[in-house]
CHARMM internal coordinates of N, CA and C (Angstrom, degrees):
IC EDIT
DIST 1 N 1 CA 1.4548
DIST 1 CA 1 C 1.5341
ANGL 1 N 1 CA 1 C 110.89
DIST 1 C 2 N 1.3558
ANGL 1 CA 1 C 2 N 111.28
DIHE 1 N 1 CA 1 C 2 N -40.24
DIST 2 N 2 CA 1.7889
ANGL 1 C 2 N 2 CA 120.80
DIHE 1 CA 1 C 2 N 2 CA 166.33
DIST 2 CA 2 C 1.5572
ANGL 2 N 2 CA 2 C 108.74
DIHE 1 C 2 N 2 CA 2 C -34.95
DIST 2 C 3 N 1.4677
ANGL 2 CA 2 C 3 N 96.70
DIHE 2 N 2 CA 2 C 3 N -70.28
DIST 3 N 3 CA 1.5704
ANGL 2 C 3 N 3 CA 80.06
DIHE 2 CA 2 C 3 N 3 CA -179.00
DIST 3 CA 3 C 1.1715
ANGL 3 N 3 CA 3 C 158.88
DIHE 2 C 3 N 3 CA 3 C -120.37
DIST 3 C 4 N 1.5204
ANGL 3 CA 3 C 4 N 81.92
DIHE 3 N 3 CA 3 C 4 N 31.40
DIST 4 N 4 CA 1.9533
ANGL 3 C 4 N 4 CA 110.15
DIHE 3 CA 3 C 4 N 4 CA 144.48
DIST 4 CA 4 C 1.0245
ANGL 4 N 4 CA 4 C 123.58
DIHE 3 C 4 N 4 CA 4 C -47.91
DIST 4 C 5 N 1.3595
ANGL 4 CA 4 C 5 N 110.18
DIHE 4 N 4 CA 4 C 5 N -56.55
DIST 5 N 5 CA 1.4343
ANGL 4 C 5 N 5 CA 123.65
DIHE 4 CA 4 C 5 N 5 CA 176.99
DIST 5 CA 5 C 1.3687
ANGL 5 N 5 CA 5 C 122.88
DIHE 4 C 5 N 5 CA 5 C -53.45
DIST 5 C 6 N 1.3649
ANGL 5 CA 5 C 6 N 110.57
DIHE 5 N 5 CA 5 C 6 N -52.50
DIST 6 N 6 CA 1.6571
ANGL 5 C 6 N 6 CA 128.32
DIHE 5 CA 5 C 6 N 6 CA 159.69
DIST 6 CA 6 C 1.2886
ANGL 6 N 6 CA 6 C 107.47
DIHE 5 C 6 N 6 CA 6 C -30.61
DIST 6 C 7 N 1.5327
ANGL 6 CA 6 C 7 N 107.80
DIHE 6 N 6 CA 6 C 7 N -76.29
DIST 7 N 7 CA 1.8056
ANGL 6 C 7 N 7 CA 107.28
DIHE 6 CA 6 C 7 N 7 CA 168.86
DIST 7 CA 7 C 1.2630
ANGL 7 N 7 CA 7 C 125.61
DIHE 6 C 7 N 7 CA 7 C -42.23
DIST 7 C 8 N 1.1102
ANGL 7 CA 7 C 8 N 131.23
DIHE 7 N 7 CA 7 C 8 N -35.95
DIST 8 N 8 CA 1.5543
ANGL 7 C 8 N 8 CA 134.58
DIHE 7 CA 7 C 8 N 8 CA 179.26
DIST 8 CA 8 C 1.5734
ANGL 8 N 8 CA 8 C 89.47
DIHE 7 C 8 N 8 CA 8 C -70.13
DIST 8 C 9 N 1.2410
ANGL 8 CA 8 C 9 N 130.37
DIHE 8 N 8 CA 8 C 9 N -74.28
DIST 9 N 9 CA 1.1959
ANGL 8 C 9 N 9 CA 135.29
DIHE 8 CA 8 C 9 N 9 CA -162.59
DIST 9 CA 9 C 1.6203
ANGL 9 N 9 CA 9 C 127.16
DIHE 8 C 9 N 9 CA 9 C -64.58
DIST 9 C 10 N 1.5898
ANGL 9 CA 9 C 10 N 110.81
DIHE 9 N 9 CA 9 C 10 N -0.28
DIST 10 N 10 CA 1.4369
ANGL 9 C 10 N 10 CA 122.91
DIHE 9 CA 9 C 10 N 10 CA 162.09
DIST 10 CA 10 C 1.4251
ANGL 10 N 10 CA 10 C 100.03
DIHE 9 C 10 N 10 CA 10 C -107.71
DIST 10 C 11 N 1.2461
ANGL 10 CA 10 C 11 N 117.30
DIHE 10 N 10 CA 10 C 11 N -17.87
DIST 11 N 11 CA 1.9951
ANGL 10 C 11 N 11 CA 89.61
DIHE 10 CA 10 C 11 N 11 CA -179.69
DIST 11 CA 11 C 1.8033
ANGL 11 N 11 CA 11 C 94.49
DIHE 10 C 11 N 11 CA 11 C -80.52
DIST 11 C 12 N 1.2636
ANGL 11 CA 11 C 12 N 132.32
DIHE 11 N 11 CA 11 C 12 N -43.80
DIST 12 N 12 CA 1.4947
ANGL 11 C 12 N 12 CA 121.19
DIHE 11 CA 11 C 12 N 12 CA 159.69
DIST 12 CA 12 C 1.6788
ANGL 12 N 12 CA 12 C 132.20
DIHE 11 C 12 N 12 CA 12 C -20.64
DIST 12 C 13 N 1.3111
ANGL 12 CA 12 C 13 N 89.13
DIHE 12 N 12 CA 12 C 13 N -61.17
DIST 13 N 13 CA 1.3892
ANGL 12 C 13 N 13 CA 96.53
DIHE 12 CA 12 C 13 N 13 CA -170.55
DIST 13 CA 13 C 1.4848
ANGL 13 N 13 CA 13 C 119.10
DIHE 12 C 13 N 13 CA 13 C -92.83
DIST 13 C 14 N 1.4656
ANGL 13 CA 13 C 14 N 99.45
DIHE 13 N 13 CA 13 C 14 N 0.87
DIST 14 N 14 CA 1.6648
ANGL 13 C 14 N 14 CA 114.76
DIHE 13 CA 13 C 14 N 14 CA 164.58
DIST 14 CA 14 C 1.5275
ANGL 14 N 14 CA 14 C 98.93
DIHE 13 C 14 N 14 CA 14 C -88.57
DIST 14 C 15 N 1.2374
ANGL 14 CA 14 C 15 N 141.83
DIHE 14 N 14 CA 14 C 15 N -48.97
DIST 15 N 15 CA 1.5551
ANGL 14 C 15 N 15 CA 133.59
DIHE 14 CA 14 C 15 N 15 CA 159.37
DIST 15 CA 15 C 1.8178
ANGL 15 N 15 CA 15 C 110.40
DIHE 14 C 15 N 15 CA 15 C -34.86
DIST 15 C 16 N 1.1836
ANGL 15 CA 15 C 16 N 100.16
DIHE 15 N 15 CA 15 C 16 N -74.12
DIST 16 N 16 CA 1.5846
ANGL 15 C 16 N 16 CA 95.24
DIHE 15 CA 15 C 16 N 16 CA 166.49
DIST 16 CA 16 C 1.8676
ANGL 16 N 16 CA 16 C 133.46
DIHE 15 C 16 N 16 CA 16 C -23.63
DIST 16 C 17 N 1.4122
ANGL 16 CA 16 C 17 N 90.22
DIHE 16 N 16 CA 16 C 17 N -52.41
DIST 17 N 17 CA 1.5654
ANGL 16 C 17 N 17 CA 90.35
DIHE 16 CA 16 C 17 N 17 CA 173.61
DIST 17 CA 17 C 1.6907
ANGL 17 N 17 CA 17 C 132.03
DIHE 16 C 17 N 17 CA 17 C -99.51
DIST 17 C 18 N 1.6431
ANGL 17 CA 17 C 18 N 97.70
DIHE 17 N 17 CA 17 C 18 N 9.44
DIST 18 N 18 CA 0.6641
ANGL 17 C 18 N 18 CA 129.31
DIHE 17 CA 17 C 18 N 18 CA -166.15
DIST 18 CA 18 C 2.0313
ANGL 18 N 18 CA 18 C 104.40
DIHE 17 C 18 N 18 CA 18 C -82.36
DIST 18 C 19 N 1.6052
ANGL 18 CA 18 C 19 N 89.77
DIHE 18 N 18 CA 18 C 19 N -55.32
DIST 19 N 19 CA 1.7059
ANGL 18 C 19 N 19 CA 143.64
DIHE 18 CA 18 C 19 N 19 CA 175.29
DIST 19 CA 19 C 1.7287
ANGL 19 N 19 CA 19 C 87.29
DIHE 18 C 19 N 19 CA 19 C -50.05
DIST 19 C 20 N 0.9459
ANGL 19 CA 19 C 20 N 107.37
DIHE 19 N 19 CA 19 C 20 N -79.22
DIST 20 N 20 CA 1.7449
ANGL 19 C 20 N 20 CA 135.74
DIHE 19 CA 19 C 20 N 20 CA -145.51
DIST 20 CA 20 C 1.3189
ANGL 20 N 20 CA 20 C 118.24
DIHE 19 C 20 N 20 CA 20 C -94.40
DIST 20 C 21 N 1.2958
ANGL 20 CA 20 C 21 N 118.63
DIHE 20 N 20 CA 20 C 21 N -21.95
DIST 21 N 21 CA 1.7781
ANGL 20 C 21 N 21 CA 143.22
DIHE 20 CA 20 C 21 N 21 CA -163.73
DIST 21 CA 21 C 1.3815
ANGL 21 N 21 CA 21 C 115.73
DIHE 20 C 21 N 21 CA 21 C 22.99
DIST 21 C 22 N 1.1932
ANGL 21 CA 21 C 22 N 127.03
DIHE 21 N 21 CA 21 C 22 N 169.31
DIST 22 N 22 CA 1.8433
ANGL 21 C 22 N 22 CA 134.64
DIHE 21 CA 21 C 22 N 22 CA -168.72
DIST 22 CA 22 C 1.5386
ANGL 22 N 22 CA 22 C 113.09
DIHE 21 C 22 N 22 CA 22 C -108.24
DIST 22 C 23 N 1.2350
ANGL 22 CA 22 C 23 N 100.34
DIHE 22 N 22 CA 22 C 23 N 143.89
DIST 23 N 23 CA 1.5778
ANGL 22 C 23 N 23 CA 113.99
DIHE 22 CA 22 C 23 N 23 CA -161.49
DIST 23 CA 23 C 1.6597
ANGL 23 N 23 CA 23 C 97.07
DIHE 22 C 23 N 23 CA 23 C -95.62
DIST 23 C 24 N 1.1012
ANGL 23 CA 23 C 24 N 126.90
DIHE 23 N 23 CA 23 C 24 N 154.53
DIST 24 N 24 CA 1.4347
ANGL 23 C 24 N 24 CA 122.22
DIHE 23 CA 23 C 24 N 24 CA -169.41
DIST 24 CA 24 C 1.4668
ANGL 24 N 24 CA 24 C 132.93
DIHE 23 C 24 N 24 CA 24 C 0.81
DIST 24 C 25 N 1.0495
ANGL 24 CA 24 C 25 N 114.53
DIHE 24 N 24 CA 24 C 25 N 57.43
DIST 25 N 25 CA 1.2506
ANGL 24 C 25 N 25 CA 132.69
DIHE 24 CA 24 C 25 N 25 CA -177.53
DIST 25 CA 25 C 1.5182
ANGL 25 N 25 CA 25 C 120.48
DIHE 24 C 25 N 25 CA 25 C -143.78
DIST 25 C 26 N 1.2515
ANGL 25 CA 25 C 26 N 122.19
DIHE 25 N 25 CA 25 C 26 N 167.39
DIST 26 N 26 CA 1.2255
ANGL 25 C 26 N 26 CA 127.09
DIHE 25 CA 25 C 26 N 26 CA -166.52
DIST 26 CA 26 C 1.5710
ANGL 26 N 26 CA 26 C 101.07
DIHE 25 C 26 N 26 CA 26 C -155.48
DIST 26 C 27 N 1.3713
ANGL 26 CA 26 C 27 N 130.62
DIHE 26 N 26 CA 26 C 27 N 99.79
DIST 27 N 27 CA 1.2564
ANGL 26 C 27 N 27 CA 140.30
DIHE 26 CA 26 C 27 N 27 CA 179.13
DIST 27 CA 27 C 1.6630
ANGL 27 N 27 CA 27 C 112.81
DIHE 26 C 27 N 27 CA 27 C -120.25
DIST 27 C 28 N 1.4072
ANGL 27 CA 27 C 28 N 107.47
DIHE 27 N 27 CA 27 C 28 N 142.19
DIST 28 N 28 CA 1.6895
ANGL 27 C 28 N 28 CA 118.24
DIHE 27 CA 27 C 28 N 28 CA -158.07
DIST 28 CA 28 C 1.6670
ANGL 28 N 28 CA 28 C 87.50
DIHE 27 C 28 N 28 CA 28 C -111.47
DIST 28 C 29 N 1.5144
ANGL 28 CA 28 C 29 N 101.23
DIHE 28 N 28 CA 28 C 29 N 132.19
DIST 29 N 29 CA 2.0564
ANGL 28 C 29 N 29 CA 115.10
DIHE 28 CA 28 C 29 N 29 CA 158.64
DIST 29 CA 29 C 1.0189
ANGL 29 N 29 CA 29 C 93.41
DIHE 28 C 29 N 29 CA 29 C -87.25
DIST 29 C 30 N 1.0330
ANGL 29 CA 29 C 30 N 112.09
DIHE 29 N 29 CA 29 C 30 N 130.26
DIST 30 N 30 CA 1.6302
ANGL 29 C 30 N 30 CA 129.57
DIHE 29 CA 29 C 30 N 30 CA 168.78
DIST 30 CA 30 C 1.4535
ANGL 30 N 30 CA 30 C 115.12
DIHE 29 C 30 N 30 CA 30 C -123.23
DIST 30 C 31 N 1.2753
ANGL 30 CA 30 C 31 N 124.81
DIHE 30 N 30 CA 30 C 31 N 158.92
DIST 31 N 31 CA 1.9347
ANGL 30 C 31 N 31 CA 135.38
DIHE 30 CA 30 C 31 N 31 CA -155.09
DIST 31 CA 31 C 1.0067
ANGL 31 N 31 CA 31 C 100.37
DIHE 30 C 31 N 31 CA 31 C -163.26
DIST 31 C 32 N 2.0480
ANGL 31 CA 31 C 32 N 102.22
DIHE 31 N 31 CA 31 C 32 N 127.30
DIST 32 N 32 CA 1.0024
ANGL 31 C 32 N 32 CA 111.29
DIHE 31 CA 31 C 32 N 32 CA -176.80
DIST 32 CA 32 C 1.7211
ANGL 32 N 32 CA 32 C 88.24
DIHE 31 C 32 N 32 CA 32 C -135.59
DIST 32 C 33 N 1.9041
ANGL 32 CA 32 C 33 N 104.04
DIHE 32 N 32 CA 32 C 33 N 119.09
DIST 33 N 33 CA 1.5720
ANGL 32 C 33 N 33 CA 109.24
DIHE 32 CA 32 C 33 N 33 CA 168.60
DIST 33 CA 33 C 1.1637
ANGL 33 N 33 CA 33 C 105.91
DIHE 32 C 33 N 33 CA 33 C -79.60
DIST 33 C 34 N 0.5195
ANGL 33 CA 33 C 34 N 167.66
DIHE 33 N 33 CA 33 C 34 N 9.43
DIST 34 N 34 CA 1.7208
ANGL 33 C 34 N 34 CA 152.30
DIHE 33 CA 33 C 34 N 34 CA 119.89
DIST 34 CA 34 C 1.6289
ANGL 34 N 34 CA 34 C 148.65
DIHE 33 C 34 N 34 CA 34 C -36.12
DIST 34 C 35 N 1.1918
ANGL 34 CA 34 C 35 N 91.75
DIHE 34 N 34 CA 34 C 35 N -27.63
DIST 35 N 35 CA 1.3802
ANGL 34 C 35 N 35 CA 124.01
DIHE 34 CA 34 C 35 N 35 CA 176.78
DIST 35 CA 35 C 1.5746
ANGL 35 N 35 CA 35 C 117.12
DIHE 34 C 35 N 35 CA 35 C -55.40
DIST 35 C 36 N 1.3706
ANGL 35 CA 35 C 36 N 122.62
DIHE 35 N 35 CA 35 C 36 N 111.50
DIST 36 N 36 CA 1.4553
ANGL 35 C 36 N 36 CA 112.61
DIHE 35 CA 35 C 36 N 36 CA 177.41
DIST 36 CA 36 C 1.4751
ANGL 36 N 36 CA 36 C 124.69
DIHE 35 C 36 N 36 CA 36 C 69.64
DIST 36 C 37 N 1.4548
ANGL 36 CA 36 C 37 N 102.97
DIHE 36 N 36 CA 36 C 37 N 41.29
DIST 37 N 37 CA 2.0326
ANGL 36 C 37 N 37 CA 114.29
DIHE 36 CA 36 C 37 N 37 CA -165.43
DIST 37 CA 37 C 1.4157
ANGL 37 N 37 CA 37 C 105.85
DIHE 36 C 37 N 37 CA 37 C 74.18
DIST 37 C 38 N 1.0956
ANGL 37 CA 37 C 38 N 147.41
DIHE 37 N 37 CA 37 C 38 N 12.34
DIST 38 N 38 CA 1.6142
ANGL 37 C 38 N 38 CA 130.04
DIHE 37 CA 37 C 38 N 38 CA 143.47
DIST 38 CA 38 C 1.7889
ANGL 38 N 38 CA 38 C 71.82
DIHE 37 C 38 N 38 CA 38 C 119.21
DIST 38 C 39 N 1.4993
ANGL 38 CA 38 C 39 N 134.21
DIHE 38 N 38 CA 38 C 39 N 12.55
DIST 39 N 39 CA 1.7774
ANGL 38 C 39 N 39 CA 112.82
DIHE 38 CA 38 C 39 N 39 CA 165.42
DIST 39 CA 39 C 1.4808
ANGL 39 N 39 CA 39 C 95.16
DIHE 38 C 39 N 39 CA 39 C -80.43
DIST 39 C 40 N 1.3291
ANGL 39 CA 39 C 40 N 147.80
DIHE 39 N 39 CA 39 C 40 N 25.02
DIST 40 N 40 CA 1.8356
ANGL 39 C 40 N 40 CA 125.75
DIHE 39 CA 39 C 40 N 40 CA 170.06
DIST 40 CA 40 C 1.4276
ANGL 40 N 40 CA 40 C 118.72
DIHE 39 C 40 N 40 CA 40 C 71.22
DIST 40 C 41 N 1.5627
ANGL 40 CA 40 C 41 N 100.71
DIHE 40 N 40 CA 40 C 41 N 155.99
DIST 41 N 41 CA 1.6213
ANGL 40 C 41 N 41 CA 91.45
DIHE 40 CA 40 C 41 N 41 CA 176.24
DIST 41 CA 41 C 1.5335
ANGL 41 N 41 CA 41 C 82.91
DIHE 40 C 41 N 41 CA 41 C -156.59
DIST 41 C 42 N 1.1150
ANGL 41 CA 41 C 42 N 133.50
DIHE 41 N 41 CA 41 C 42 N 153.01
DIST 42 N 42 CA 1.5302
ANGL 41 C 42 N 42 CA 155.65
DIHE 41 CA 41 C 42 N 42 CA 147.26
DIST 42 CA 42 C 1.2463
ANGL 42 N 42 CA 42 C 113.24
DIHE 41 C 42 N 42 CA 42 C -77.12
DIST 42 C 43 N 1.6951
ANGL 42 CA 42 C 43 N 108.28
DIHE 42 N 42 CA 42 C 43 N 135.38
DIST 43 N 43 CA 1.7357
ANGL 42 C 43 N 43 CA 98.09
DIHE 42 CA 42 C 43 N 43 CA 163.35
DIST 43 CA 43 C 1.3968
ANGL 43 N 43 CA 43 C 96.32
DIHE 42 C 43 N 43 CA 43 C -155.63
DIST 43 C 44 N 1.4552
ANGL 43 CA 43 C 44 N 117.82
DIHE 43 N 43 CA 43 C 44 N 142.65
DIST 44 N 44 CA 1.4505
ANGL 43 C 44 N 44 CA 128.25
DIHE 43 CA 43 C 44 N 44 CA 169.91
DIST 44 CA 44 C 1.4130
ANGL 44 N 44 CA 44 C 129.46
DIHE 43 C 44 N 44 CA 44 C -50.34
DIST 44 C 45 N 1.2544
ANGL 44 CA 44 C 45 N 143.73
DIHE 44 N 44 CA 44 C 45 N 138.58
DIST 45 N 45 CA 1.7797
ANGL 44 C 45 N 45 CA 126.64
DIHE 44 CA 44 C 45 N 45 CA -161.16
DIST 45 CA 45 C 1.8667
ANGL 45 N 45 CA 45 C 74.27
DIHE 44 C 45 N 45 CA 45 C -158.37
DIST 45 C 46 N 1.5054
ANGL 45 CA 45 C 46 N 100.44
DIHE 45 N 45 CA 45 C 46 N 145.77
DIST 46 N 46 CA 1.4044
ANGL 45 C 46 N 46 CA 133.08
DIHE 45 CA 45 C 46 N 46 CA 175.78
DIST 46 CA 46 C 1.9070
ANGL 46 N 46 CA 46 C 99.82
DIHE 45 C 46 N 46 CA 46 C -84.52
DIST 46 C 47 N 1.7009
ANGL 46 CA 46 C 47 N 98.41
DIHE 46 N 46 CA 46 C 47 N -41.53
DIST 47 N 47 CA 1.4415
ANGL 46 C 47 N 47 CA 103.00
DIHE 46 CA 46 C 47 N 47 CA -161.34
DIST 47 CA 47 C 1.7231
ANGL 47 N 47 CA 47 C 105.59
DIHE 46 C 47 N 47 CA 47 C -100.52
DIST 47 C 48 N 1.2075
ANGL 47 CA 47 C 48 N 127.47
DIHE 47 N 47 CA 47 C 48 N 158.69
DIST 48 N 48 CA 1.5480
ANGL 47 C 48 N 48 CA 122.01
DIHE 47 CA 47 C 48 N 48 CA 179.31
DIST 48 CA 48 C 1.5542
ANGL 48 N 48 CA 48 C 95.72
DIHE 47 C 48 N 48 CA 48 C -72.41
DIST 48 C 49 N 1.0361
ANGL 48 CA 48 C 49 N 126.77
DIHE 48 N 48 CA 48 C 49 N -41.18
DIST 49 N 49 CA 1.6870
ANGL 48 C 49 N 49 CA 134.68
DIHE 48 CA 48 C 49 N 49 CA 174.37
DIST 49 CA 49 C 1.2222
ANGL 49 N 49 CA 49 C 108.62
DIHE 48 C 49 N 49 CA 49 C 17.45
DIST 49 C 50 N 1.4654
ANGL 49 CA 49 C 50 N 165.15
DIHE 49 N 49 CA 49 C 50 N -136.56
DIST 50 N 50 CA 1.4358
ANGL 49 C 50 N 50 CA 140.21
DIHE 49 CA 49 C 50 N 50 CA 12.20
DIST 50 CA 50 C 1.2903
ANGL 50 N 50 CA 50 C 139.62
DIHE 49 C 50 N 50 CA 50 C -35.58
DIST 50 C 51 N 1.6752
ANGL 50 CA 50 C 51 N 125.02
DIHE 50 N 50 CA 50 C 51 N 87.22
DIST 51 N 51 CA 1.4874
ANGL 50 C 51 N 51 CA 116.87
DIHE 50 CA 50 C 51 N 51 CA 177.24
DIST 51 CA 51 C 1.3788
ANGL 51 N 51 CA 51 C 95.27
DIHE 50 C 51 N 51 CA 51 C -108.86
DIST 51 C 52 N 1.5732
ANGL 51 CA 51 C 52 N 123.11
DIHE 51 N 51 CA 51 C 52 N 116.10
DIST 52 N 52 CA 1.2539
ANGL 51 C 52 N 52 CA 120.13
DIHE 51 CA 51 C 52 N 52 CA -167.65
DIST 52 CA 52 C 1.7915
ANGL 52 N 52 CA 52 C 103.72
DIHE 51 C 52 N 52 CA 52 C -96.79
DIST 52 C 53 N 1.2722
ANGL 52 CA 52 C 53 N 136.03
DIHE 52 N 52 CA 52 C 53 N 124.12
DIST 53 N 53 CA 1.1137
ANGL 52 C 53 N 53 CA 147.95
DIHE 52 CA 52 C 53 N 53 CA 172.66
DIST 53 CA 53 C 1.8417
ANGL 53 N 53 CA 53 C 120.76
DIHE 52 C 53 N 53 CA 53 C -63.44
DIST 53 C 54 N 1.1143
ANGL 53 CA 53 C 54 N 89.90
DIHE 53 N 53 CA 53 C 54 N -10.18
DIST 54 N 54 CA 1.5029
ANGL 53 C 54 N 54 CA 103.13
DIHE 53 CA 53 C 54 N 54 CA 176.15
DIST 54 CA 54 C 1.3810
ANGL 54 N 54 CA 54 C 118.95
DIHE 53 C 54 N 54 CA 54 C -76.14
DIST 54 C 55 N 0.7879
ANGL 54 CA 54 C 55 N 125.27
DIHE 54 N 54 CA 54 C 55 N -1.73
DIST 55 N 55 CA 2.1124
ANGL 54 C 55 N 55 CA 123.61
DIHE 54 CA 54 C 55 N 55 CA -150.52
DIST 55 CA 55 C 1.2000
ANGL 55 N 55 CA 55 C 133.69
DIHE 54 C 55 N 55 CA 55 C -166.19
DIST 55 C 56 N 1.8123
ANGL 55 CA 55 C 56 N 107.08
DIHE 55 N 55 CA 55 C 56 N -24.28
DIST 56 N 56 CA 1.4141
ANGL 55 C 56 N 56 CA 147.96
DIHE 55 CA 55 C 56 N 56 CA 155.81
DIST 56 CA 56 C 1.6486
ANGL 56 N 56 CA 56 C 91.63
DIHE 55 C 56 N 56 CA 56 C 75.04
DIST 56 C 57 N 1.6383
ANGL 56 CA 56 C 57 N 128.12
DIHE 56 N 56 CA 56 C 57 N -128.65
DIST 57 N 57 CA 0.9330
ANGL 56 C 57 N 57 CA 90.39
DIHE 56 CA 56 C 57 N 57 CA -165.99
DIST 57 CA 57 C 1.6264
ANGL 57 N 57 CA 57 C 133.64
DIHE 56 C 57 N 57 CA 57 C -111.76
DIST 57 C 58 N 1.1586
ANGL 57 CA 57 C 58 N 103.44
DIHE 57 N 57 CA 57 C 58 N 30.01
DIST 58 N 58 CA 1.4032
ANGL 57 C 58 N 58 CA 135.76
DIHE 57 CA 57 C 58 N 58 CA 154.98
DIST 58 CA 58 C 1.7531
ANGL 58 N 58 CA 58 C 139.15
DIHE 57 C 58 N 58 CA 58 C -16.68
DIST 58 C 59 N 2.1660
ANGL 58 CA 58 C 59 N 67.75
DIHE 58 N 58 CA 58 C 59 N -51.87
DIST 59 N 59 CA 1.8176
ANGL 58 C 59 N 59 CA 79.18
DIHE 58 CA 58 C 59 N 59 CA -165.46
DIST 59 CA 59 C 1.5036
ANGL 59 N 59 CA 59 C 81.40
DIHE 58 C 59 N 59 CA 59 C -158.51
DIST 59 C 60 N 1.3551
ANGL 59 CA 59 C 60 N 117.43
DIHE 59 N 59 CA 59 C 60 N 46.26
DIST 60 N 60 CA 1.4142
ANGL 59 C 60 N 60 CA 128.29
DIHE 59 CA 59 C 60 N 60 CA 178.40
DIST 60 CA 60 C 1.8791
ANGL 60 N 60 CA 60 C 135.52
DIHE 59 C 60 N 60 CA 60 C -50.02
DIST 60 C 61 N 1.5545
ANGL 60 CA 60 C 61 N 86.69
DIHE 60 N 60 CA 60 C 61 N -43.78
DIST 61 N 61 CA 2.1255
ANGL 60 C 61 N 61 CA 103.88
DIHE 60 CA 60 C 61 N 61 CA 150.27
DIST 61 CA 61 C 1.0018
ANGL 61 N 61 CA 61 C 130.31
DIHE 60 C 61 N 61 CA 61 C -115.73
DIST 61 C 62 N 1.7289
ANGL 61 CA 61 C 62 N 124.78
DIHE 61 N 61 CA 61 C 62 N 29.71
DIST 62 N 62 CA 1.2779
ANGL 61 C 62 N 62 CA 118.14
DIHE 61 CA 61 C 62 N 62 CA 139.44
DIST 62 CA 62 C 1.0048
ANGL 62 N 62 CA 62 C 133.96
DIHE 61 C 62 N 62 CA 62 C -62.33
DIST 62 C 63 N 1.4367
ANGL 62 CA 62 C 63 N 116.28
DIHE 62 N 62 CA 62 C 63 N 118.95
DIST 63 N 63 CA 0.9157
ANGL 62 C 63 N 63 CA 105.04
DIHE 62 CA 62 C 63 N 63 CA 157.11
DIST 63 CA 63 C 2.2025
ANGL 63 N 63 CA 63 C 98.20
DIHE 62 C 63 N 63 CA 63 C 157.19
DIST 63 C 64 N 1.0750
ANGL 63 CA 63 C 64 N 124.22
DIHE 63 N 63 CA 63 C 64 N -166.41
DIST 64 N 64 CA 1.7874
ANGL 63 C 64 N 64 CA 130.67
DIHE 63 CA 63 C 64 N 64 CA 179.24
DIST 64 CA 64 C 1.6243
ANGL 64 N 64 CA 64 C 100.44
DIHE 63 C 64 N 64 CA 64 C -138.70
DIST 64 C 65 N 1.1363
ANGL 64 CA 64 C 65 N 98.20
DIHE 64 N 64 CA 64 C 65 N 171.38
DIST 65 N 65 CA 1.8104
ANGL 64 C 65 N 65 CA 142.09
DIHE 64 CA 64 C 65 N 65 CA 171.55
DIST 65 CA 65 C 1.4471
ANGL 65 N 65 CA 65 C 90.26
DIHE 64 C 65 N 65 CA 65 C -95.83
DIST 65 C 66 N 1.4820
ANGL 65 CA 65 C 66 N 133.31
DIHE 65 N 65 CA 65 C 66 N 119.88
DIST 66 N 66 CA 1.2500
ANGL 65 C 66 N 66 CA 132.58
DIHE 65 CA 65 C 66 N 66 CA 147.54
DIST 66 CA 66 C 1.1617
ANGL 66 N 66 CA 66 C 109.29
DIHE 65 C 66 N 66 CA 66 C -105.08
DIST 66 C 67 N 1.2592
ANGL 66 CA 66 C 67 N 142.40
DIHE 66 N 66 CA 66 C 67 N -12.25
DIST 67 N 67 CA 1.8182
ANGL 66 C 67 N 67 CA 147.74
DIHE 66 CA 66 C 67 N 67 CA -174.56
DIST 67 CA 67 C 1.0027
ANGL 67 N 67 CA 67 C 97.27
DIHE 66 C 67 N 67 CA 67 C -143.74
DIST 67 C 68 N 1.4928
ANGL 67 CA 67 C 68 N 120.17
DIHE 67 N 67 CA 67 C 68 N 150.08
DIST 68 N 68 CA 1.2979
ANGL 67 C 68 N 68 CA 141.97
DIHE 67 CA 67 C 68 N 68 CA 156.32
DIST 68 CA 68 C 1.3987
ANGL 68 N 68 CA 68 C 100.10
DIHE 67 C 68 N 68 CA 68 C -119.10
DIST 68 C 69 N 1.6053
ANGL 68 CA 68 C 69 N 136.92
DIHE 68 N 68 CA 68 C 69 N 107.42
DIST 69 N 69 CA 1.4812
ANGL 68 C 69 N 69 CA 148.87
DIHE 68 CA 68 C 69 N 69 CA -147.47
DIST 69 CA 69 C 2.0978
ANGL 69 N 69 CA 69 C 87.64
DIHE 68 C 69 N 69 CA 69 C -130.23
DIST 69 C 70 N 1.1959
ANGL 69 CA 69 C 70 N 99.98
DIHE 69 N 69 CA 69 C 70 N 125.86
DIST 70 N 70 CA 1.6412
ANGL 69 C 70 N 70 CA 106.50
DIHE 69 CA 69 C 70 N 70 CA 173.07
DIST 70 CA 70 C 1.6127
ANGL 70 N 70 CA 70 C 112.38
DIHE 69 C 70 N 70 CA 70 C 121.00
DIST 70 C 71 N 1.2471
ANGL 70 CA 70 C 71 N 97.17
DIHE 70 N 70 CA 70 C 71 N -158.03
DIST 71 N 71 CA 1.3542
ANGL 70 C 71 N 71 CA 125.09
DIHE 70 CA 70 C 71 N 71 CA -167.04
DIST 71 CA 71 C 2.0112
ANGL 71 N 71 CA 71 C 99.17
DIHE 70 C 71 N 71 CA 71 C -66.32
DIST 71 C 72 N 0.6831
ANGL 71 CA 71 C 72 N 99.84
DIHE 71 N 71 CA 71 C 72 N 124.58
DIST 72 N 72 CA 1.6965
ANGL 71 C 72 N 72 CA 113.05
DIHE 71 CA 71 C 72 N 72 CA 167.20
DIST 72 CA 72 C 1.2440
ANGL 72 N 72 CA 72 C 118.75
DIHE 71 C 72 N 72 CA 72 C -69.72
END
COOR INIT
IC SEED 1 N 1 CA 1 C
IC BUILD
């Protein structure tokens, strides 16, 4: 149920920064098809890394960079 919620609450707050954009910073969208029967989940990452929040450590770099959101 945690991180359903998470998902609900990053496609939001990815509209938000989306809306509003980030001041010296550089934050990565990241996608994981796997997530929730293979429907996906998005989650925000500081680092290009993949640490996927979905699966812990299971399925720990599944997953891509679909946005690069910030500073160039």
């Amino acid at each position: 149920m945690q991180r359903e919620a998470f998902s609900n609450f990053i496609q939001t707050f990815y509209k938000s920064i989306k809306m509003f954009g980030l001041k010296d910073t550089t934050t990565y969208y990241q996608y994981c098809p796997m997530a929730f029967g293979k429907e996906w989940a998005f989650w925000l990452s500081e680092t290009e890394e993949i640490r996927n929040p979905y699966f812990g450590d299971m399925m720990l770099k599944c997953g891509e960079t679909k946005e690069i959101i910030g500073v160039d």
